[in-house]
C-alpha positions in Angstrom: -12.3 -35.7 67.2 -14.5 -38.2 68.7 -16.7 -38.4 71.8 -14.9 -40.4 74.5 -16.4 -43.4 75.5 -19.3 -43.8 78.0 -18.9 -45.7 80.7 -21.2 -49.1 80.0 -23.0 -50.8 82.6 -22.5 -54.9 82.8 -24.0 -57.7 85.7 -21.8 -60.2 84.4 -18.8 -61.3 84.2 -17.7 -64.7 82.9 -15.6 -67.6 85.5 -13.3 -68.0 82.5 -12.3 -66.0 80.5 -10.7 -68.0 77.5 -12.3 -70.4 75.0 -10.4 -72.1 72.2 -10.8 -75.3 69.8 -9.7 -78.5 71.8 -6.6 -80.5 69.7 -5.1 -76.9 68.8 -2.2 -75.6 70.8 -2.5 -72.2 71.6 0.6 -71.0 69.9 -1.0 -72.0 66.5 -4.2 -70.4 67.0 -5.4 -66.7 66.4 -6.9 -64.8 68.7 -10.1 -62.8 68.7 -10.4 -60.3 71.7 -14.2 -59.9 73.0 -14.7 -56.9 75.3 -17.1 -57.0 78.6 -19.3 -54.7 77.4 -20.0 -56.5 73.7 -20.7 -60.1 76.0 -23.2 -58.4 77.9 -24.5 -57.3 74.7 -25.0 -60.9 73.9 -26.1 -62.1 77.0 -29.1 -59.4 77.0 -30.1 -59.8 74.1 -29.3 -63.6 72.6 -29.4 -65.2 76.8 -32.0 -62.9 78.1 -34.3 -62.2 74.5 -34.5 -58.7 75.3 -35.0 -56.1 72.5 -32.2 -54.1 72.0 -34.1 -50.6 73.8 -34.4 -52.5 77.1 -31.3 -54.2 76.6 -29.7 -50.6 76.1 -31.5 -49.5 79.1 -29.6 -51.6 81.4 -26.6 -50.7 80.1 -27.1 -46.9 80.6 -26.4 -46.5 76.4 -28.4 -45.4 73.3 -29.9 -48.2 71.3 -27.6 -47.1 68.3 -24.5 -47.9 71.0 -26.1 -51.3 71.5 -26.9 -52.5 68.0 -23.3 -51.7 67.5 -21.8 -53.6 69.8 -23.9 -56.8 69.1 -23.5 -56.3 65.4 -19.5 -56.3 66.6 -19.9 -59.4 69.1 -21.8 -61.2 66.5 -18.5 -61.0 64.1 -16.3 -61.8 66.5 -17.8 -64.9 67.8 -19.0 -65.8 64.4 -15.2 -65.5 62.9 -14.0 -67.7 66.1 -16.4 -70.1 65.2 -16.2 -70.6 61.6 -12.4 -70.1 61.5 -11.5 -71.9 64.8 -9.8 -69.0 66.5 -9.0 -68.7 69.9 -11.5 -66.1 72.1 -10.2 -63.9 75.1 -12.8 -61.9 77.2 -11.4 -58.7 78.5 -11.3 -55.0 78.5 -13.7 -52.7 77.3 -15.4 -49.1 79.2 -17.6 -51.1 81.7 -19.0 -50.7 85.5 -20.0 -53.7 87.3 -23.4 -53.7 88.9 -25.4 -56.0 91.2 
């Protein structure tokens, strides 16, 4: 049985939360579901340059937990990029901070 899932630590969250290609309806499109917690990941570290330690730091996680989730955000936006998928931003274990 696993560990249940900490509790991560985010400052942002986005105005919208949607993004698709333009000229595809939705209905035809697939869509790729990016969680709070992995687009803070990507804001830390891609946005902000920080190495993953401090980047884990703020987020109150191990820097194992981190590389994961960037290493799964990176997929995700990489497969809605390449393969013109739609991306929703929602969900994930998260605590909003000032």
């Amino acid at each position: 049985m696993s560990r249940p899932c900490r509790c991560r630590r985010i400052r942002c969250s986005p105005d919208t939360n949607y993004f698709k290609p333009r000229g595809i309806p939705l209905d035809m499109l697939e869509e790729v579901n990016l969680t709070l917690d992995e687009l803070e990941a990507v804001r830390l570290a891609d946005w902000e340059g920080l190495y993953q330690e401090d980047a884990a730091k703020k987020m109150d996680i191990s820097r194992q937990t981190f590389g994961n989730i960037i290493e799964r955000a990176h997929k995700k936006i990489a497969d809605v990029l390449l393969n013109a998928k739609a991306l929703k931003i929602e969900g994930g274990t998260v605590k909003k901070v000032v």
